[in-house]
C-alpha positions in Angstrom: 35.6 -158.0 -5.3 36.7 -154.9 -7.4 33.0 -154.8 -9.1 31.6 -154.5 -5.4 33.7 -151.3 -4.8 33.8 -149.6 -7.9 30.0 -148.8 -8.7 29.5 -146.0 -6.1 29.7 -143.2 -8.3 32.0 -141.2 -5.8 34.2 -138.5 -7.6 37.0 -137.9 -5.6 38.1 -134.9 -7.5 35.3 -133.0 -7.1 35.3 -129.9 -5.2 33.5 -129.6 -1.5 30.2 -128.1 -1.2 30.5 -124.2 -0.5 29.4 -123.1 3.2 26.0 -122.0 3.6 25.7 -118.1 4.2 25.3 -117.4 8.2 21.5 -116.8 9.4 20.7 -113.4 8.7 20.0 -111.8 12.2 16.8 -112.6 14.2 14.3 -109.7 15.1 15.8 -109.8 19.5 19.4 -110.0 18.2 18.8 -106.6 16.1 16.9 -105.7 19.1 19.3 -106.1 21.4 22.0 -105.1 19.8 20.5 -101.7 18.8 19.8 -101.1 23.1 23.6 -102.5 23.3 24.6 -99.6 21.3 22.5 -97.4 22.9 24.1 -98.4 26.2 27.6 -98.2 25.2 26.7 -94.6 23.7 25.0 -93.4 27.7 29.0 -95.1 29.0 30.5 -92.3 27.0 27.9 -89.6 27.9 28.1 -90.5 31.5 31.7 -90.4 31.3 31.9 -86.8 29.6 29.6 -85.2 31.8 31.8 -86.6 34.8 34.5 -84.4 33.7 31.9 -81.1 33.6 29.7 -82.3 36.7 32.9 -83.8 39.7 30.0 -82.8 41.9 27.7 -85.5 40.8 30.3 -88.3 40.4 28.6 -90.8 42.6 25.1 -90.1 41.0 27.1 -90.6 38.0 29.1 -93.4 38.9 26.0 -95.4 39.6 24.7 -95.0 36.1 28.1 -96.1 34.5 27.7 -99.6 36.9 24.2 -100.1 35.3 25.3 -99.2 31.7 28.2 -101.7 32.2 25.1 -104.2 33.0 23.2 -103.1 30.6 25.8 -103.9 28.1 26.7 -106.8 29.4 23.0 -108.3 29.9 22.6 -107.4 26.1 25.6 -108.6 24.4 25.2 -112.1 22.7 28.5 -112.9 23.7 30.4 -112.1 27.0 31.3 -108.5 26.3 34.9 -107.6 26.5 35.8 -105.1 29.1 34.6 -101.5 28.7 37.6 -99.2 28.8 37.9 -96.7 31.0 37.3 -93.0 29.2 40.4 -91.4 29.5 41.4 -88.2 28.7 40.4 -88.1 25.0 36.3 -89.0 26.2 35.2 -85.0 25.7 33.7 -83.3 28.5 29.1 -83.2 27.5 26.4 -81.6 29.1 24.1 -83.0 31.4 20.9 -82.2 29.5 22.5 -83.9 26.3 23.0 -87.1 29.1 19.4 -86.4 29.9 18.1 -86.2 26.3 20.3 -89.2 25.2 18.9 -91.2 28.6 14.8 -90.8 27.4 15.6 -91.5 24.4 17.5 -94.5 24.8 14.2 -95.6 27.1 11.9 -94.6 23.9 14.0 -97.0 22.0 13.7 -99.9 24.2 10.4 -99.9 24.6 9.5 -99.5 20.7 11.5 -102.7 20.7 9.5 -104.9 23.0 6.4 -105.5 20.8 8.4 -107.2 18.0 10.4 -109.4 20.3 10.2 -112.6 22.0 9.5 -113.0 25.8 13.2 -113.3 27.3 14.3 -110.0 24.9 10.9 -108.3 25.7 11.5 -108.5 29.2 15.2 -107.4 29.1 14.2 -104.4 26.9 11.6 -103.1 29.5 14.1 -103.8 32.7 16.6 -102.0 30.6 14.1 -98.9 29.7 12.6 -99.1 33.3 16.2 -98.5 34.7 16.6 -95.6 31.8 14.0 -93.9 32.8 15.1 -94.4 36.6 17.8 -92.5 35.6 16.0 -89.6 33.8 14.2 -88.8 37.4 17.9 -89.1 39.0 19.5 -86.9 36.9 16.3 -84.3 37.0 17.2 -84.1 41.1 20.6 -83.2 40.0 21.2 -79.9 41.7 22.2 -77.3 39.0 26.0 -77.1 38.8 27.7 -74.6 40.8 28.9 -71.7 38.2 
């Protein structure tokens, strides 16, 4: 009976194999979390320029609720909570909101063509709503000196 068990060849001794590396990042997760960047860059923008523009707050408090989505659609995992600015978020200028806003849409839509289906579409909602926003903020009336 001991010949039967001690043929196997098993070295107890040895050490365990090392852990493969993770997966390097697919093509949608760098897309996507490129626009979620870009999203969480507009929450701050949109928060600034509620500090200089308290006469646009509910034009801008509607952007903030889509950003939040935006985020929140984009991030792989269930995004923590976005803080609220505070005090420290500095007060920016609604064209820089504007600029940052197109651009952000550019972005997105570069995206699409190298993704797959699901990312493609979430790209182009995403840049549809950006540029949704772009024509809202160009009906902004000018702020009152």
């Amino acid at each position: 009976m001991l010949l039967l068990t001690s043929g196997c060849g098993l070295r107890l001794e040895s050490d365990p194999p090392a852990p493969l590396p993770p997966a390097p990042p697919t093509v949608d997760e760098l897309a996507r979390e490129r626009a979620a960047t870009r999203a969480a860059q507009l929450l701050d923008l949109v928060a600034g320029v509620r500090k200089s523009r308290p006469d646009a707050g509910r034009t801008l408090a509607a952007l903030d609720v889509d950003h939040r989505a935006h985020l929140a659609a984009l991030s792989p995992v269930p995004a923590a909570p976005t803080p609220t600015p505070t005090a420290a978020t500095p007060a920016a200028s609604l064209p820089r909101l504007l600029a940052a806003e197109r651009s952000a849409a550019a972005a997105a839509l570069a995206d699409v063509a190298g993704t797959g289906a699901t990312t493609a579409r979430l790209l182009a909602s995403v840049a549809a709503s950006l540029q949704v926003h772009v024509v809202v903020l160009h009906a902004l009336p000018a702020a009152a000196p």
